[in-house]
N, C-alpha and C positions, 0 to 999 in steps of 0.2 A: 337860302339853300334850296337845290331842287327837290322836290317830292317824288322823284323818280323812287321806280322800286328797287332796294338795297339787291347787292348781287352776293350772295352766301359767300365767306372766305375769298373775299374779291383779293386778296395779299396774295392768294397762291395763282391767280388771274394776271397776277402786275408778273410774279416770278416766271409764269410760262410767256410773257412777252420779253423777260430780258432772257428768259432760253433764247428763242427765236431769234432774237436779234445777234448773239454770240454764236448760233446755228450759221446765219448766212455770213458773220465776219468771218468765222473760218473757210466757211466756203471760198471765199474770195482769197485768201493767202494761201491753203490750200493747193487752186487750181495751178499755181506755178511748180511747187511742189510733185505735183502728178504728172504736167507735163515738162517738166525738167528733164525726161530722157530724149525726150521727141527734141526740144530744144538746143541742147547739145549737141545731137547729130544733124540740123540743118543749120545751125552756125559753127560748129566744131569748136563748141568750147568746154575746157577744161575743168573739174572739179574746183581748183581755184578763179576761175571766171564768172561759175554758179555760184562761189561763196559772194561776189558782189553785188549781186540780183539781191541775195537775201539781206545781204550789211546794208545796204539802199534803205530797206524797209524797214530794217532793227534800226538803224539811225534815227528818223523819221517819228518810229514808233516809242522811240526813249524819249526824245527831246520832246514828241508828242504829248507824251504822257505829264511828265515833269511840269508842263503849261497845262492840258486839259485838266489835268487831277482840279485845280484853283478854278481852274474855269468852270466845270463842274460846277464846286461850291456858289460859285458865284450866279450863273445865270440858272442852277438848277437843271436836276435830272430832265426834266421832258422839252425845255428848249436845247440841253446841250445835247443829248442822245441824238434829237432831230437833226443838229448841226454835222454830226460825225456820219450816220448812216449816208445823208444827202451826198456828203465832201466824197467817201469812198467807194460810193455806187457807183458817181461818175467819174473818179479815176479808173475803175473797172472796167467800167463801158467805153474809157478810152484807151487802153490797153492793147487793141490791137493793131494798134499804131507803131506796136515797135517793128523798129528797123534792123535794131540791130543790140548791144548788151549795151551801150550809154542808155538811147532809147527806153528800153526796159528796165534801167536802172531809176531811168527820172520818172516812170509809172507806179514803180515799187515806190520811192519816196513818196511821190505823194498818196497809194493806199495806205502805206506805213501812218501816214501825219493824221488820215481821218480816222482810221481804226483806234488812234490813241484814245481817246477818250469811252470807249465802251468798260470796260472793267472798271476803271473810278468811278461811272454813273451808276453801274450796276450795283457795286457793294454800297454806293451812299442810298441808293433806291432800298437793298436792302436794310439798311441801317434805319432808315425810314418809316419800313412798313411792316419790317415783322421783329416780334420779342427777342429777346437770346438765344430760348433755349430751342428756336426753331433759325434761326440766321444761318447756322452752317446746315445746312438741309436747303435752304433757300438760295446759299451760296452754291452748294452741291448743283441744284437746279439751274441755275444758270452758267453755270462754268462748266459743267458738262454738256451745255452743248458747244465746246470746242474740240471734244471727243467725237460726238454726233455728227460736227462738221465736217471735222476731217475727216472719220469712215463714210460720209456720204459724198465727198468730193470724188474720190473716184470715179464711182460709178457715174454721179451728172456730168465730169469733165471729160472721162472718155468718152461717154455715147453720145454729147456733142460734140467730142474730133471725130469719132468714127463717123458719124451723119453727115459730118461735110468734109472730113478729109484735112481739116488743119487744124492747127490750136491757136488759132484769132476768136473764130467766136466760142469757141471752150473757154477763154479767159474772159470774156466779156461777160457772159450768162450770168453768172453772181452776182452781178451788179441790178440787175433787173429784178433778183427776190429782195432786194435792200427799198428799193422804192415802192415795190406792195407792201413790205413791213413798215415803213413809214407812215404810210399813209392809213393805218389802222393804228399803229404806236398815238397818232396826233391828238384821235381822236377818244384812244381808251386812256392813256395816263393822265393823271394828274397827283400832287401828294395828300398823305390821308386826311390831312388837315382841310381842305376842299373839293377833295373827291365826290360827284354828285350823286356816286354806284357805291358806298360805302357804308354800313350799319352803323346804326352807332353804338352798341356794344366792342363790334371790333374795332375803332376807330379807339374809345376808350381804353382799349386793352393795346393798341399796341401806343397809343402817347402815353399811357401810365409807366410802359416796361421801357419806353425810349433812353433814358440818359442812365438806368440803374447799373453800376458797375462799371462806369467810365470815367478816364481820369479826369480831375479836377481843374480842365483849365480851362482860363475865364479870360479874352482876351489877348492869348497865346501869340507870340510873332513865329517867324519861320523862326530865325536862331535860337528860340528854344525848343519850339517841337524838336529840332536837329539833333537840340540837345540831350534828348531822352534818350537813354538805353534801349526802350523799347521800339523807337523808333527804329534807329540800326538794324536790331535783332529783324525785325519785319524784314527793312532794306537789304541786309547780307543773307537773311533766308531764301529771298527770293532770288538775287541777284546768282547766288550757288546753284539751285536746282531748277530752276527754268531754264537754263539754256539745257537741262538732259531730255526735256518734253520740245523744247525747238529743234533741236537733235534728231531728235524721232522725227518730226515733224516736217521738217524741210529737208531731210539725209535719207530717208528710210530707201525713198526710189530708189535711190543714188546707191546706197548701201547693197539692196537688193541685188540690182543689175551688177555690180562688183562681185559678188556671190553666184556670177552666172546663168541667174534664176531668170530664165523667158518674162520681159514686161511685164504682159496684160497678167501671166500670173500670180508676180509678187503683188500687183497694186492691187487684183482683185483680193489677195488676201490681205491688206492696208490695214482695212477696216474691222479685223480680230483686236491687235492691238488700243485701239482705238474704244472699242467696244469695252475692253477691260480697263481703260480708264473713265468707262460712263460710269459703270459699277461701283470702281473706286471712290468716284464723287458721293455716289450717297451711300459710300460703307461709312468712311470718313463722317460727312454729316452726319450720319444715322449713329454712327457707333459715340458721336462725341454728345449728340443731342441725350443717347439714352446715359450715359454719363451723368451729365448735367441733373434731367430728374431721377436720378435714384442719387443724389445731394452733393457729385462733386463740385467744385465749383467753376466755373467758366474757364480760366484759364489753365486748369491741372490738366481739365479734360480733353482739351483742343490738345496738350504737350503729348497726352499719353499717345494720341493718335499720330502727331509728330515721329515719334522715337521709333514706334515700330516700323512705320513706313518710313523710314528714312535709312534704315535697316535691309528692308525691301528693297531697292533700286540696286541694291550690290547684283541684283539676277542678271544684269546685262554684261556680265564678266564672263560668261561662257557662252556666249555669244560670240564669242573670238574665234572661237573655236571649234565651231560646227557651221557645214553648209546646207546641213538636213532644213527645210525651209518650216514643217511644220514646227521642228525644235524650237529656230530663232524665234516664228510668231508666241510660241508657246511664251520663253523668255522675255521677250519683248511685251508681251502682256503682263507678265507679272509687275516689269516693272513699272508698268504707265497707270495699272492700277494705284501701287502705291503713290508713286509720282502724285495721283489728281487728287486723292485720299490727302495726301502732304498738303499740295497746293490749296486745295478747300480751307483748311486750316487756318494756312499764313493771309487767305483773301479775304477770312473771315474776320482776323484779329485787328485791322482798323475800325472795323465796327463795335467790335467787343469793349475796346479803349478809350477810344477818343470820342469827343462830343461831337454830333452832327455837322456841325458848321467845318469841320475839317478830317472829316472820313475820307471823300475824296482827296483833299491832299495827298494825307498819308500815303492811300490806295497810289496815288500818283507817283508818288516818292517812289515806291517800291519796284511800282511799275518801271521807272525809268531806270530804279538800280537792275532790276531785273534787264532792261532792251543792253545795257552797255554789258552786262555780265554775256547778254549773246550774243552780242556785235564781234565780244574778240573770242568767245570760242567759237564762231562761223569762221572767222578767219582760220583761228587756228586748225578747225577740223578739214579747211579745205586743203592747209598748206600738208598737215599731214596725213589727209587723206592718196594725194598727190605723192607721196614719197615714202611713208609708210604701210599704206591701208588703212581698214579701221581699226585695228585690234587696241592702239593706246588709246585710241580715241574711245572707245568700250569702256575700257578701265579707267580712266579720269570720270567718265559720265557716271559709272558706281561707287566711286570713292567718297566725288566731291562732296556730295549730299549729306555724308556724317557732319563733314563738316557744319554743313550748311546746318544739322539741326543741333550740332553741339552749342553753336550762337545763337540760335533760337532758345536754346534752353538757359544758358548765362543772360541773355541781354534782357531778354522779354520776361519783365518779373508778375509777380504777384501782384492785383490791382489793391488800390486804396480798399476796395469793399473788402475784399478778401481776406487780405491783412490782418482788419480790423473783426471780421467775424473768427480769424482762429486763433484774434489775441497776440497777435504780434504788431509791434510798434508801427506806428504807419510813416 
């Protein structure tokens, strides 16, 4: 072991490198997003046209997922991380290649296929490195920077189309912070079990708190993890309200300029929305972590945080119905707040459950239920964007979500610990 000197709470060191790293993967999905107006008006294509730019990438990203999650497990956070950032820098940086929407559809698959694996690596990194009652905090940290991303795509994607006057190297730029983060990722992670920067006090405390609280399987195949109720509950939670933050996410320009609102100053205001779902990330962790120690138990506390924000996302229903643009951001904030507050939750609870060796799965599982739940509402929001406007498209994005948490609350039960501490049968 090195006698290098220990680096003080090196875990919240490892969590601001998987910020950074979900900082530049939104950057990079993002820049299409932003320039999707410019796009349309020099190939002249239509709301349904833009939906297959994105379905490209959601494909990609599901089936992505589905395989990474395993892969993950298999060769481990810091070889498969390295593997993903590498694959989708240089789809980025090849990007301006297109010619035309196939073109740009066959550069969205393939950023779609390497981005997949960042969310699996990151929740099993977390699941790794830090205890329970600080995971969704850690979770919080790193999944808000997809917030951070997105409001900072703007500003880097415009000021290099306006520097050169096109959106080739505005798509490419992102790709180039993925290869300086690499290349510091290589050389700072490792897991805590041989990490050379790690104390050993902290190293003891979080392999003590690693497996407390997580269901008991030993050996597991897919057809049964499948088989778990809680499994689903993850799967159908995410699949329902990710596509209302992909929504936001790749529609909002689109939305915007529909609402008559001048470009540069819908996109300059992007980044409100966006912002209020950084915050959400660590009300969400913060509000479930302070839960946890004042003695409730792991999973009540992640639900409570559930319920209310699930609740919350109903704010984009009047959004139908106002063109006032600080209103929409207003609206539109509330509900990406709750939205990330939600999502924290559901990124968290593979970790909360399952044993290391299939965090990632899970995380993958979910992720891929999550890519196909947005593949067909990309479609759908294009076909009814096209023919209706957005206004049902609004109200399905606030409805769905009850849903989504009313299954999260039936599927996703009470663990073995829990159970057994308040005396009911396990």
């Amino acid at each position: 072991m090195s006698t290098r000197r220990p680096i003080p709470r090196l875990r919240w060191w490892i969590g601001g490198l998987l910020f950074a790293s979900t900082v530049i993967n939104y950057i990079d999905r993002q820049s299409l997003a932003v320039l999707a107006p410019f796009l349309q008006r020099d190939f002249h294509w239509s709301n349904q046209d833009f939906a297959y730019a994105i379905v490209a990438f959601r494909v990609a990203y599901a089936a992505g997922q589905l395989i990474t999650g395993r892969v993950v497990d298999w060769l481990g956070v810091r070889k498969a991380l390295s593997l993903s950032v590498a694959w989708y820098s240089l789809a980025a940086m090849l990007s301006p290649l297109t010619t035309g929407l196939r073109s740009l559809c066959t550069f969205r698959f393939l950023l779609g296929a390497g981005e997949s694996a960042n969310w699996p690596a990151a929740t099993k990194a977390v699941g790794a490195w830090f205890p329970r009652a600080e995971r969704s905090l850690a979770v919080a940290l790193f999944d808000s920077g997809s917030s951070v991303g997105a409001a900072v795509a703007p500003l880097l994607v415009l000021t290099v189309y306006h520097r050169f006057g096109s959106w080739r190297p505005a798509l490419a730029t992102p790709g180039l912070l993925g290869i300086v983060w690499l290349l510091v990722w290589r050389v700072a992670y490792h897991s805590p079990e041989d990490h050379p920067r790690v104390g050993e006090a902290e190293r003891s405390m979080i392999l003590a708190d690693r497996e407390q609280g997580r269901l008991p399987l030993k050996n597991v195949r897919w057809r049964e993890l499948l088989a778990l109720p809680a499994t689903w509950g993850i799967v159908l939670g995410r699949s329902l309200t990710d596509p209302v933050w992909y929504f936001i996410a790749d529609w909002f320009g689109v939305f915007i300029a529909s609402k008559h609102v001048p470009i540069e100053q819908g996109l300059l205001g992007f980044w409100i929305p966006f912002l209020a779902a950084d915050l959400g990330n660590f009300a969400g962790g913060g509000v479930s972590s302070w839960l946890i120690r004042r003695g409730w138990n792991v999973l009540r506390a992640r639900k409570a945080v559930i319920v209310v924000c699930g609740a919350g996302m109903t704010f984009l229903i009047p959004v139908a119905f106002t063109s006032n643009l600080p209103l929409i951001l207003m609206l539109f904030s509330v509900s990406t707040c709750c939205y990330a507050a939600w999502s924290t939750m559901a990124l968290t609870l593979p970790s909360d459950l399952y044993p290391d060796a299939w965090v990632g799965s899970v995380s993958g599982i979910s992720g891929a239920g999550s890519g196909v739940g947005t593949i067909i509402s990309t479609i759908l929001i294009g076909w009814t964007a096209d023919r209706y406007a957005f206004g049902p498209v609004l109200v399905a994005a606030s409805l769905v979500p009850l849903l989504a948490t009313a299954l999260v609350m039936m599927l996703v039960r009470v663990s073995h610990e829990d159970r057994a501490a308040h005396g009911e049968p396990a």
